[in-house]
N, CA, C and O atoms as a GROMACS GRO file, in nm:
protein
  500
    1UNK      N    1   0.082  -0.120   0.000
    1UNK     CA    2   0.000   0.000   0.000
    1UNK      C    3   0.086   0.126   0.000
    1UNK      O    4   0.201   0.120   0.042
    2UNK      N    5   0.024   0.261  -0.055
    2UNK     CA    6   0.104   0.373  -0.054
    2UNK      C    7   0.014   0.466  -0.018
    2UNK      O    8  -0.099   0.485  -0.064
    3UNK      N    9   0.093   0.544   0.099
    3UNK     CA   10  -0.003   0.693   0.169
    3UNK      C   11   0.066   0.792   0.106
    3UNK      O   12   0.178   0.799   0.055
    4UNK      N   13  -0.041   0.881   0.123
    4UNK     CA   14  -0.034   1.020   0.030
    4UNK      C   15  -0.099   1.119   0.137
    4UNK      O   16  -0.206   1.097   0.194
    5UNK      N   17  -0.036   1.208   0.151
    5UNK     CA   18  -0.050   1.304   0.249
    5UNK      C   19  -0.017   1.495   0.213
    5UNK      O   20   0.081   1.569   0.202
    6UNK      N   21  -0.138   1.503   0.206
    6UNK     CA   22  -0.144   1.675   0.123
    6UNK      C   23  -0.100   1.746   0.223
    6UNK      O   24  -0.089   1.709   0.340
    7UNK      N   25  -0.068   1.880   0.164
    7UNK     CA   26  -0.065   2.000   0.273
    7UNK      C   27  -0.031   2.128   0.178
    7UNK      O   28   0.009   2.127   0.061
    8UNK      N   29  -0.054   2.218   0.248
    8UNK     CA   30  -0.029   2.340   0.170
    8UNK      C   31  -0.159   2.458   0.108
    8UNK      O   32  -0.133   2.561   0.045
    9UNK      N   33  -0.290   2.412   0.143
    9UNK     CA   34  -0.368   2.394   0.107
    9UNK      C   35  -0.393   2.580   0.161
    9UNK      O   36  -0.298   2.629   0.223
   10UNK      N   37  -0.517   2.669   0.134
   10UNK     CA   38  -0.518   2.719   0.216
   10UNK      C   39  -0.604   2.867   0.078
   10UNK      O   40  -0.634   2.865  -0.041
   11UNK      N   41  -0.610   2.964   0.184
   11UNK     CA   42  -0.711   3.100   0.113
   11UNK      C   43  -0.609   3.145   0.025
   11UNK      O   44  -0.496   3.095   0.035
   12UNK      N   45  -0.635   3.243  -0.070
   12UNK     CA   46  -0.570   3.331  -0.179
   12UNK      C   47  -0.644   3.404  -0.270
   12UNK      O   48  -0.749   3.369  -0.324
   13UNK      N   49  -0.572   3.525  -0.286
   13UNK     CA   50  -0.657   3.639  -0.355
   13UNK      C   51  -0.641   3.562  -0.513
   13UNK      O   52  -0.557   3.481  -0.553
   14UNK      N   53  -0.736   3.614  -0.568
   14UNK     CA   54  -0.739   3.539  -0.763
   14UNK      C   55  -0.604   3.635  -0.779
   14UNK      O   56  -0.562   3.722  -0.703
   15UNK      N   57  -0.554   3.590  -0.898
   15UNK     CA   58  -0.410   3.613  -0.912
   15UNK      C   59  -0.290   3.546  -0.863
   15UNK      O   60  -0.188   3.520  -0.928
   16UNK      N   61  -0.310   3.524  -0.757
   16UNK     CA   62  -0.203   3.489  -0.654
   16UNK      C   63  -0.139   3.330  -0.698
   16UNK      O   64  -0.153   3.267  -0.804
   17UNK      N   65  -0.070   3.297  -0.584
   17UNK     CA   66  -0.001   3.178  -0.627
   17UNK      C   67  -0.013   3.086  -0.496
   17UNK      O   68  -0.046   3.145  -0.393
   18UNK      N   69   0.011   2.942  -0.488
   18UNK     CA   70  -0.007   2.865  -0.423
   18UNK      C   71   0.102   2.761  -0.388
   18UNK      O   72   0.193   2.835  -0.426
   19UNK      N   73   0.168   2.650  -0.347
   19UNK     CA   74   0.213   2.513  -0.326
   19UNK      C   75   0.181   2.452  -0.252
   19UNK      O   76   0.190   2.455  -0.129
   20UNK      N   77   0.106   2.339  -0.375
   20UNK     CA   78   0.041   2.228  -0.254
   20UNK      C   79   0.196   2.127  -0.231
   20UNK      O   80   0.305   2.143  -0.286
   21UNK      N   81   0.146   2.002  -0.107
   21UNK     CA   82   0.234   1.926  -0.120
   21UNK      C   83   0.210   1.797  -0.058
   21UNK      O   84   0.133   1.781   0.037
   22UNK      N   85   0.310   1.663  -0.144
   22UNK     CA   86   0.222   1.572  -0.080
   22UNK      C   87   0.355   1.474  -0.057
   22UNK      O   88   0.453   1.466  -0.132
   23UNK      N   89   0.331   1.408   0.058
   23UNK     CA   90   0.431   1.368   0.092
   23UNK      C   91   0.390   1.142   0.059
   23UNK      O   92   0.307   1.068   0.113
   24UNK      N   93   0.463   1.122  -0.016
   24UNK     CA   94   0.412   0.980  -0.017
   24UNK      C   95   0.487   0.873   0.088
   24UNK      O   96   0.590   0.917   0.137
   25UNK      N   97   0.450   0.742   0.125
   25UNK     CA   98   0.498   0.652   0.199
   25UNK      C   99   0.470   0.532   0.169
   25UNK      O  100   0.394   0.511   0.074
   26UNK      N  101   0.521   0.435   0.237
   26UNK     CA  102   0.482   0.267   0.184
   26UNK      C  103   0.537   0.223   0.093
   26UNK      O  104   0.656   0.256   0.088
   27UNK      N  105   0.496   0.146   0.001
   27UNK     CA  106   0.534   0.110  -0.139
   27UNK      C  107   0.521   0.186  -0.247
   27UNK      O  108   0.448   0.162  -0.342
   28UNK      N  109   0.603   0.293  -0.231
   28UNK     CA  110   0.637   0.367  -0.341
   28UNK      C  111   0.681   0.328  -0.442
   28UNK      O  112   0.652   0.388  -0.546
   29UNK      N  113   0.781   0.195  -0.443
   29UNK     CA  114   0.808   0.106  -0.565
   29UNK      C  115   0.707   0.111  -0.642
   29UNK      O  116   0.718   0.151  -0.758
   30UNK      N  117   0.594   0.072  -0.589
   30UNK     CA  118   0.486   0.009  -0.701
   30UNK      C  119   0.405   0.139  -0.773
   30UNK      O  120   0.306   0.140  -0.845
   31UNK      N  121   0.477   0.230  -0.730
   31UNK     CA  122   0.399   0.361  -0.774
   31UNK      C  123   0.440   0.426  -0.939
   31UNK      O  124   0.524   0.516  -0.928
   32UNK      N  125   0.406   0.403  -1.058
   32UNK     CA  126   0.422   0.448  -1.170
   32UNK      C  127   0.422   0.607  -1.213
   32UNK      O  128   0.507   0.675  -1.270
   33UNK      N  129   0.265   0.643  -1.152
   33UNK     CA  130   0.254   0.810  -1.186
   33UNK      C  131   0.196   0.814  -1.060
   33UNK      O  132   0.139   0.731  -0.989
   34UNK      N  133   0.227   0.940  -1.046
   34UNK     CA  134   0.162   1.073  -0.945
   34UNK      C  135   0.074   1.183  -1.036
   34UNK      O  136   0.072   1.200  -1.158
   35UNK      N  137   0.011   1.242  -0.940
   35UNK     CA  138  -0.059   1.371  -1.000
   35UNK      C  139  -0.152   1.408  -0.851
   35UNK      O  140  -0.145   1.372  -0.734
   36UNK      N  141  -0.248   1.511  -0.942
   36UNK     CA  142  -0.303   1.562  -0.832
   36UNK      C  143  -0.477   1.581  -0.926
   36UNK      O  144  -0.482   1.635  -1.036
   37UNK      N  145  -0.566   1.541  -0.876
   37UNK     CA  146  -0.671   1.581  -0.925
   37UNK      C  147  -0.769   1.671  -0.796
   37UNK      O  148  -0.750   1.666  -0.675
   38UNK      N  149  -0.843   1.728  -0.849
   38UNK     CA  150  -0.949   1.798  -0.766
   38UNK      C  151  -1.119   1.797  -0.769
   38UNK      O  152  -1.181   1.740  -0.859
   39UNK      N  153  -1.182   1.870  -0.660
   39UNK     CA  154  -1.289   1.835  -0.663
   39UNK      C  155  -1.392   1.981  -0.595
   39UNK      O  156  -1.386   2.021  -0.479
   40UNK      N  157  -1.469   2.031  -0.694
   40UNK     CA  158  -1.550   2.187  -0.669
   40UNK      C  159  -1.671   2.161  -0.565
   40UNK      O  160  -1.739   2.059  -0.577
   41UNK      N  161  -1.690   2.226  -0.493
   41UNK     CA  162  -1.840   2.192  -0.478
   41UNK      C  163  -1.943   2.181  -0.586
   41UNK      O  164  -1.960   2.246  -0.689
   42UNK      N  165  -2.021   2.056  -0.521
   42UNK     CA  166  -2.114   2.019  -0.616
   42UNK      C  167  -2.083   1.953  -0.710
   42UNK      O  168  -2.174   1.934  -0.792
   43UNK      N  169  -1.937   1.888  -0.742
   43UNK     CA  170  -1.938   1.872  -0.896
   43UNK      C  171  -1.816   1.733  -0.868
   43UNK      O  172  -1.770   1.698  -0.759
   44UNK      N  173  -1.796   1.691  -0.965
   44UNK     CA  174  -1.749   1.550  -0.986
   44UNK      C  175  -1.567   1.563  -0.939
   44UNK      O  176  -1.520   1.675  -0.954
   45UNK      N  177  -1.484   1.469  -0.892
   45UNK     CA  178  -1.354   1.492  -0.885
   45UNK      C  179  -1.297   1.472  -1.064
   45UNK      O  180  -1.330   1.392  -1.152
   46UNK      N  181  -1.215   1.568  -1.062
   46UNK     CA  182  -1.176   1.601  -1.193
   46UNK      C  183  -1.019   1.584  -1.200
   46UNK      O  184  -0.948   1.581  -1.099
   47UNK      N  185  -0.968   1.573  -1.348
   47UNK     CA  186  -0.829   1.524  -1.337
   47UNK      C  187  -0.723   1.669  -1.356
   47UNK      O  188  -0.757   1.743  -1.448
   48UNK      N  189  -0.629   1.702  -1.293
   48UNK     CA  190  -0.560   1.888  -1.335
   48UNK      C  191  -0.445   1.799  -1.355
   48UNK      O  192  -0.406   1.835  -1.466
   49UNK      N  193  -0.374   1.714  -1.320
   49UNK     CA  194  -0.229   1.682  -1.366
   49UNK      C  195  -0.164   1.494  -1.327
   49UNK      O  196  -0.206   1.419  -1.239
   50UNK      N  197  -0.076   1.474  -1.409
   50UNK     CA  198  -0.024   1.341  -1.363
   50UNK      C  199   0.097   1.334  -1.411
   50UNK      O  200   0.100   1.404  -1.513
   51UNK      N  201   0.237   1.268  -1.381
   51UNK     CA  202   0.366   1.251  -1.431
   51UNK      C  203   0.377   1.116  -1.362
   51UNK      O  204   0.325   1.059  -1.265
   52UNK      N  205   0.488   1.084  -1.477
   52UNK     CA  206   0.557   0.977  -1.430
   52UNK      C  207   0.649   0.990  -1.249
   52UNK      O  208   0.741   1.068  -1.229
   53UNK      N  209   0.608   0.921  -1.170
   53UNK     CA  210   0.691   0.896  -1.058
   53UNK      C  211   0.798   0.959  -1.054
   53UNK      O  212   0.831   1.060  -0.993
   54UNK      N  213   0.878   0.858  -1.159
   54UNK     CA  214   1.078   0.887  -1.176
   54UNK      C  215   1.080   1.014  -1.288
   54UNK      O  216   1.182   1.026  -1.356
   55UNK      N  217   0.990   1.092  -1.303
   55UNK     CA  218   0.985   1.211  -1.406
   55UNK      C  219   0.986   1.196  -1.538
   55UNK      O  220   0.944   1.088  -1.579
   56UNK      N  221   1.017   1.267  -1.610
   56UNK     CA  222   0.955   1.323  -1.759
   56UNK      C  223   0.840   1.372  -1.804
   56UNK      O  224   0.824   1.485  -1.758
   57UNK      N  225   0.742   1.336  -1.882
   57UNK     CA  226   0.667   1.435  -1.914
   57UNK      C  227   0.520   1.489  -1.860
   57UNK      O  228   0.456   1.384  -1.860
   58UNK      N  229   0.452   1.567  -1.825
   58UNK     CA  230   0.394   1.589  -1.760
   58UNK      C  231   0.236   1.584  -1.854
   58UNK      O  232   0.247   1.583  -1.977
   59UNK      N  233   0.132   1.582  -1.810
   59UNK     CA  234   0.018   1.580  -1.841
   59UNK      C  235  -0.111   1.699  -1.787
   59UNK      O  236  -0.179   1.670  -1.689
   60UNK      N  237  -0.128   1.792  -1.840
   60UNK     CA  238  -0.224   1.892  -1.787
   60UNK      C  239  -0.354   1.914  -1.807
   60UNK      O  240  -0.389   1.920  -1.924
   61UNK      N  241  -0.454   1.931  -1.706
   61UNK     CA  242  -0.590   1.954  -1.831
   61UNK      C  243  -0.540   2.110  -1.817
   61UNK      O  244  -0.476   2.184  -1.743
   62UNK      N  245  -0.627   2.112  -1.963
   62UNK     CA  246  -0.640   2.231  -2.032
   62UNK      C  247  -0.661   2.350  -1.925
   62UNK      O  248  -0.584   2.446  -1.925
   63UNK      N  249  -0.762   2.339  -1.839
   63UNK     CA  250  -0.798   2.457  -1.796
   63UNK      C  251  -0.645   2.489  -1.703
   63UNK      O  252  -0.618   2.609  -1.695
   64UNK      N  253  -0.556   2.402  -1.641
   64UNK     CA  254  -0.485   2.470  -1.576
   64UNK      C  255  -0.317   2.459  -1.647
   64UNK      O  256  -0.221   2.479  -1.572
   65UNK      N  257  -0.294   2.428  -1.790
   65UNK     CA  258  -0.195   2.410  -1.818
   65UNK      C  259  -0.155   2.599  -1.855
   65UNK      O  260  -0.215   2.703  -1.882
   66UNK      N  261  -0.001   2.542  -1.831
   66UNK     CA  262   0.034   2.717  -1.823
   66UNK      C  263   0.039   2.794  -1.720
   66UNK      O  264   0.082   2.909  -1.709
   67UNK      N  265  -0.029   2.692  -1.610
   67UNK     CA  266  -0.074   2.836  -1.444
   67UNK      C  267  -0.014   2.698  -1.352
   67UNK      O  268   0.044   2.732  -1.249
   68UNK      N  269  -0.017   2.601  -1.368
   68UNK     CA  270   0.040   2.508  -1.233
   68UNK      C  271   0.130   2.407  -1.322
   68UNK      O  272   0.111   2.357  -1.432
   69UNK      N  273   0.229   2.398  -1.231
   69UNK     CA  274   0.345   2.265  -1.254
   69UNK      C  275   0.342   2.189  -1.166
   69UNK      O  276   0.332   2.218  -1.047
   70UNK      N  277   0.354   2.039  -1.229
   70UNK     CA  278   0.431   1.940  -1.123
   70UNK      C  279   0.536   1.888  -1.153
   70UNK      O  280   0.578   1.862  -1.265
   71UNK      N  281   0.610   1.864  -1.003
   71UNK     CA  282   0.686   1.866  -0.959
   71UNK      C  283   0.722   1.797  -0.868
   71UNK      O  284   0.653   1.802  -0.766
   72UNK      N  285   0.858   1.695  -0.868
   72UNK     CA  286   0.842   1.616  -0.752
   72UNK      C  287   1.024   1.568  -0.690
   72UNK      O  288   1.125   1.589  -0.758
   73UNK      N  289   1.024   1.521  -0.588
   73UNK     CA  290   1.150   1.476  -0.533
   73UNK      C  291   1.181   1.350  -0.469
   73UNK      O  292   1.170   1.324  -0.350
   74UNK      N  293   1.221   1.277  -0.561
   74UNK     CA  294   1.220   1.102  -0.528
   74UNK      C  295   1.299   1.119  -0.416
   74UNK      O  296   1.282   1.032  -0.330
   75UNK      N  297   1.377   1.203  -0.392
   75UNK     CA  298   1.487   1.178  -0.288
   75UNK      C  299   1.435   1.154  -0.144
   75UNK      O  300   1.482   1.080  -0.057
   76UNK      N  301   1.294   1.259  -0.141
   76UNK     CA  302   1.199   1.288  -0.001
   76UNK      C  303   1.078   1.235  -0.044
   76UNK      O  304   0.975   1.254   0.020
   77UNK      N  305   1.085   1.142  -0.191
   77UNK     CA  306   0.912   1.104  -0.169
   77UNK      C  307   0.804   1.204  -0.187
   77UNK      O  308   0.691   1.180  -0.143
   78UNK      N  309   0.835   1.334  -0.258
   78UNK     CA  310   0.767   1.404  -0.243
   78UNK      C  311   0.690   1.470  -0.377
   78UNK      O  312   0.761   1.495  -0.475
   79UNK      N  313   0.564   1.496  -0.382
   79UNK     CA  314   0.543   1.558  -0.485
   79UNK      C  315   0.451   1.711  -0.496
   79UNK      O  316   0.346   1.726  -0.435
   80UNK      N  317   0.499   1.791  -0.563
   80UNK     CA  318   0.429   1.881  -0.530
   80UNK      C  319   0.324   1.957  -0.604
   80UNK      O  320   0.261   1.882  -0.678
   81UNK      N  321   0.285   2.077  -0.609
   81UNK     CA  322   0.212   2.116  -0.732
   81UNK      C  323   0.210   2.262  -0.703
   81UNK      O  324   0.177   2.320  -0.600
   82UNK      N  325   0.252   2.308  -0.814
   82UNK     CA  326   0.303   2.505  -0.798
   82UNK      C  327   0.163   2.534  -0.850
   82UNK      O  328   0.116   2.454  -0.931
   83UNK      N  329   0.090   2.638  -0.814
   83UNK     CA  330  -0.006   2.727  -0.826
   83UNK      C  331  -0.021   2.805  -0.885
   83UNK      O  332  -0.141   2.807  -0.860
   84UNK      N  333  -0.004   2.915  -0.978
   84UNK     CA  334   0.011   3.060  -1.044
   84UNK      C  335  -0.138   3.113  -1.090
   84UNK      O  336  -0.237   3.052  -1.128
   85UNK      N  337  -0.107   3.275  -1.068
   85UNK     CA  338  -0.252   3.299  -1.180
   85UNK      C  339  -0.333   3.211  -1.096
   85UNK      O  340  -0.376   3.112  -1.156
   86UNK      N  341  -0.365   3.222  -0.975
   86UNK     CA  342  -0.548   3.124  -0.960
   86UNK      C  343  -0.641   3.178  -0.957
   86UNK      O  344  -0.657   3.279  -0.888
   87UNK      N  345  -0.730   3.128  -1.031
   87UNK     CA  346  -0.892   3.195  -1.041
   87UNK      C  347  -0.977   3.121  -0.968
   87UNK      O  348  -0.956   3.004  -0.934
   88UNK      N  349  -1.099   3.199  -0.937
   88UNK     CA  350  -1.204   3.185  -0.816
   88UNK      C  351  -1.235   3.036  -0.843
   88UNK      O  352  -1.252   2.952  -0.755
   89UNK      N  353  -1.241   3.004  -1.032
   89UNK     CA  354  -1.281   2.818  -1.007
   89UNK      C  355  -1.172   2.763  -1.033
   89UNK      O  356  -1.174   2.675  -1.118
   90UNK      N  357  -1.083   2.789  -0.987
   90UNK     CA  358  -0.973   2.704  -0.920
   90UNK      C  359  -1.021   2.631  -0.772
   90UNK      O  360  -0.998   2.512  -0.749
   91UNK      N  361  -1.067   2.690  -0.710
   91UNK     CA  362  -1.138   2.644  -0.561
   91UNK      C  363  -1.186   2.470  -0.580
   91UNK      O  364  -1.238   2.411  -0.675
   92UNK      N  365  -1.151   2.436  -0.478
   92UNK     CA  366  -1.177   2.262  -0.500
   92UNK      C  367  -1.058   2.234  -0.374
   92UNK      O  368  -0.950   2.286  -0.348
   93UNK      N  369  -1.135   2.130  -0.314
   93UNK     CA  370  -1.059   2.035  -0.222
   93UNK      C  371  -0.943   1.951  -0.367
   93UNK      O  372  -0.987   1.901  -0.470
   94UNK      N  373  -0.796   1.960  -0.329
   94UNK     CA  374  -0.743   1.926  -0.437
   94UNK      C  375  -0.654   1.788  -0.360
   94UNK      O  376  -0.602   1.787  -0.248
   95UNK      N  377  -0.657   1.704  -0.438
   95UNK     CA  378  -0.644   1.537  -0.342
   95UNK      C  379  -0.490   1.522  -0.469
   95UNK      O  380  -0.480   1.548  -0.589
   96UNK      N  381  -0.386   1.465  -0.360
   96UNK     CA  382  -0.287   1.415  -0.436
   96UNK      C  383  -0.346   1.209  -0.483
   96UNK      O  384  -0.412   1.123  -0.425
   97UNK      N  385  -0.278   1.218  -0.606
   97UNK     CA  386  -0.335   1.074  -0.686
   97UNK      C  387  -0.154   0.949  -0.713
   97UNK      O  388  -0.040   0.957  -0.759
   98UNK      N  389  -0.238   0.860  -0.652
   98UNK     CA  390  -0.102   0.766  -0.730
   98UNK      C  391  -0.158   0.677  -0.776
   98UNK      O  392  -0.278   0.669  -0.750
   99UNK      N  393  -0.091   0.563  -0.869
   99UNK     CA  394  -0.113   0.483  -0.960
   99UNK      C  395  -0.012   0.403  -1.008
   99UNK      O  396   0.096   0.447  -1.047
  100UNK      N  397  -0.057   0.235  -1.008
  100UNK     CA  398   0.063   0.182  -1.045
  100UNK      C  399   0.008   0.119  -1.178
  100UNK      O  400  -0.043   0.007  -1.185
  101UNK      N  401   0.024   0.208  -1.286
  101UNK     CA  402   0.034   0.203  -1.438
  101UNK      C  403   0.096   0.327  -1.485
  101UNK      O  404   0.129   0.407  -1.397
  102UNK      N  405   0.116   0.354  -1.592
  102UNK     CA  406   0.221   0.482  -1.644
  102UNK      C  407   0.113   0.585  -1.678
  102UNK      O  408  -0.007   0.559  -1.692
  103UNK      N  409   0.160   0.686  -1.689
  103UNK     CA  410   0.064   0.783  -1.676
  103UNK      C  411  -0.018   0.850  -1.798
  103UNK      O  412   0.055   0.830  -1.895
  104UNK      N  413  -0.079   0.888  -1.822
  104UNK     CA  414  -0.152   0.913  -1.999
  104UNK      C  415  -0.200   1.053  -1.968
  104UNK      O  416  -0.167   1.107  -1.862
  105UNK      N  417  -0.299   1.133  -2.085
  105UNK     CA  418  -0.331   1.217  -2.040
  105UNK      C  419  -0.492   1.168  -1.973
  105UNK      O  420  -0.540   1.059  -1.946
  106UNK      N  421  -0.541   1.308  -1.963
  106UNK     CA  422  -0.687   1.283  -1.899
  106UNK      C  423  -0.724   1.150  -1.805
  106UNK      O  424  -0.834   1.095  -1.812
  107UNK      N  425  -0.609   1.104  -1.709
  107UNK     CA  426  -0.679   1.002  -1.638
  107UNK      C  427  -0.804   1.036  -1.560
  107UNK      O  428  -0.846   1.148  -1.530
  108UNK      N  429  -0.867   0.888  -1.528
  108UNK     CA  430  -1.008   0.920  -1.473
  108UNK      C  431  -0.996   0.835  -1.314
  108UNK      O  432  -0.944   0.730  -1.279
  109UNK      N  433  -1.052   0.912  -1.265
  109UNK     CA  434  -1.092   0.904  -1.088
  109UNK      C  435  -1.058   0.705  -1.084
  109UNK      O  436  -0.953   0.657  -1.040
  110UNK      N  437  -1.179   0.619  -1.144
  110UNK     CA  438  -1.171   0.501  -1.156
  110UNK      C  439  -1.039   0.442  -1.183
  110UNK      O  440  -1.009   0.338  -1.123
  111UNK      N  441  -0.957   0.496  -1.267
  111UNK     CA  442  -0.816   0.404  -1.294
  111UNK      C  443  -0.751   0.440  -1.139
  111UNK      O  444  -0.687   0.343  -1.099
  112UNK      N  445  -0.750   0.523  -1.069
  112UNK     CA  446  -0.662   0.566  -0.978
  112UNK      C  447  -0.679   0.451  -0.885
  112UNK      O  448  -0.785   0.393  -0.864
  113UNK      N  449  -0.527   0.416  -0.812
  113UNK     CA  450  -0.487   0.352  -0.694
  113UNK      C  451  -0.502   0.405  -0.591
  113UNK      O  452  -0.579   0.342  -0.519
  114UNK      N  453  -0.457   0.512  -0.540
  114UNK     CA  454  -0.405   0.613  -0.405
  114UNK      C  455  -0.462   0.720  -0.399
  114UNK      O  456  -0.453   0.794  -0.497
  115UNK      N  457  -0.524   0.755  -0.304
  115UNK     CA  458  -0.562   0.876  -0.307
  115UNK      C  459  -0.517   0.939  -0.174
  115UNK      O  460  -0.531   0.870  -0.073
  116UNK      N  461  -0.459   1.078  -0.162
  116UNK     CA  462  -0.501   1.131  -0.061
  116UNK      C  463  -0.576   1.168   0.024
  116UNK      O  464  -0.672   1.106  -0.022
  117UNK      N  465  -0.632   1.234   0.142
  117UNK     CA  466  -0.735   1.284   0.212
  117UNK      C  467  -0.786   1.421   0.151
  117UNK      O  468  -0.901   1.463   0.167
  118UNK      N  469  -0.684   1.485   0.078
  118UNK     CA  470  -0.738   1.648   0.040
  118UNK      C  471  -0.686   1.755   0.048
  118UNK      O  472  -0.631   1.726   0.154
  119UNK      N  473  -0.663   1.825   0.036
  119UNK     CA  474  -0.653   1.938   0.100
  119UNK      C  475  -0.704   2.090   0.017
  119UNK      O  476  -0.667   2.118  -0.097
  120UNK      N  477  -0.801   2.184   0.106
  120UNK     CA  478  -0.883   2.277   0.049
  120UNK      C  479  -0.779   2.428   0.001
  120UNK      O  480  -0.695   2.496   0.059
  121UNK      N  481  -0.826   2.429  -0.100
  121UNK     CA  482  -0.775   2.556  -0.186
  121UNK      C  483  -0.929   2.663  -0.184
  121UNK      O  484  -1.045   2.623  -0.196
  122UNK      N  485  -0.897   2.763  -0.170
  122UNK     CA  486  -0.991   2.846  -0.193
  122UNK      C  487  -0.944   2.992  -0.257
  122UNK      O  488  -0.870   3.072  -0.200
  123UNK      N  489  -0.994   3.007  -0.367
  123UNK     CA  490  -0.948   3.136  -0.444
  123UNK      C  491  -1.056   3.244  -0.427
  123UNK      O  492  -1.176   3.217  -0.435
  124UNK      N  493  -1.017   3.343  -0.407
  124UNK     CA  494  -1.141   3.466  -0.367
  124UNK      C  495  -1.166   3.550  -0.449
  124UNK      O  496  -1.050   3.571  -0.484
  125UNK      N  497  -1.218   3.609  -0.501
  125UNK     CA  498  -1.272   3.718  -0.648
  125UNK      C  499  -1.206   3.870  -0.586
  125UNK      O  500  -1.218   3.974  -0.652
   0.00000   0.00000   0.00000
């Protein structure tokens, strides 16, 4: 099994910038991709990013490619996700994701292995 543990989470004016962060544990071996997906009120958990574990290329949805990177550090197990430019529907409890298959674009909630507990972003107008 592999734990995933968010933090970083927290208020911000639109514009502003953010870093979430998630710290993984356990069998990280078996872990292929990371990412981070999120979830709005009212509305379905949605996919914003995924990379390979050991790095290379990254995967974005559309709405946030260009304004957030991921980012990660095998050394500490860690993966993170930079913020930029956030707008009010940016807001969403945003859950770090692992998975032991390689990573594609647009993964969906169902393929995922690991999930984190969450952690709340809130962007203000």
């Amino acid at each position: 099994q592999v734990q995933l543990v968010e933090s970083g989470g927290g208020l911000v004016q639109a514009g502003g910038s953010l870093k979430l962060s998630c710290a993984a544990s356990g069998r990280t071996l078996s872990m292929y991709t990371v990412g981070w997906f999120r979830q709005a009120p009212g509305k379905e958990r949605e996919f914003v990013v995924v990379m390979r574990w050991s790095g290379g290329i990254a995967y974005y949805a559309d709405s946030v490619k260009g304004r957030f990177t991921i980012f990660r550090d095998n050394a500490k197990n860690m993966v993170y996700l930079q913020m930029n430019s956030l707008k009010p529907e940016d807001t969403a409890v945003y859950y770090c994701a692992g998975d032991r298959s390689l990573p594609r674009p647009s993964m969906v909630v169902r393929e995922i292995d690991y999930w984190g507990q969450g952690t709340q972003v809130t962007v203000s107008s």
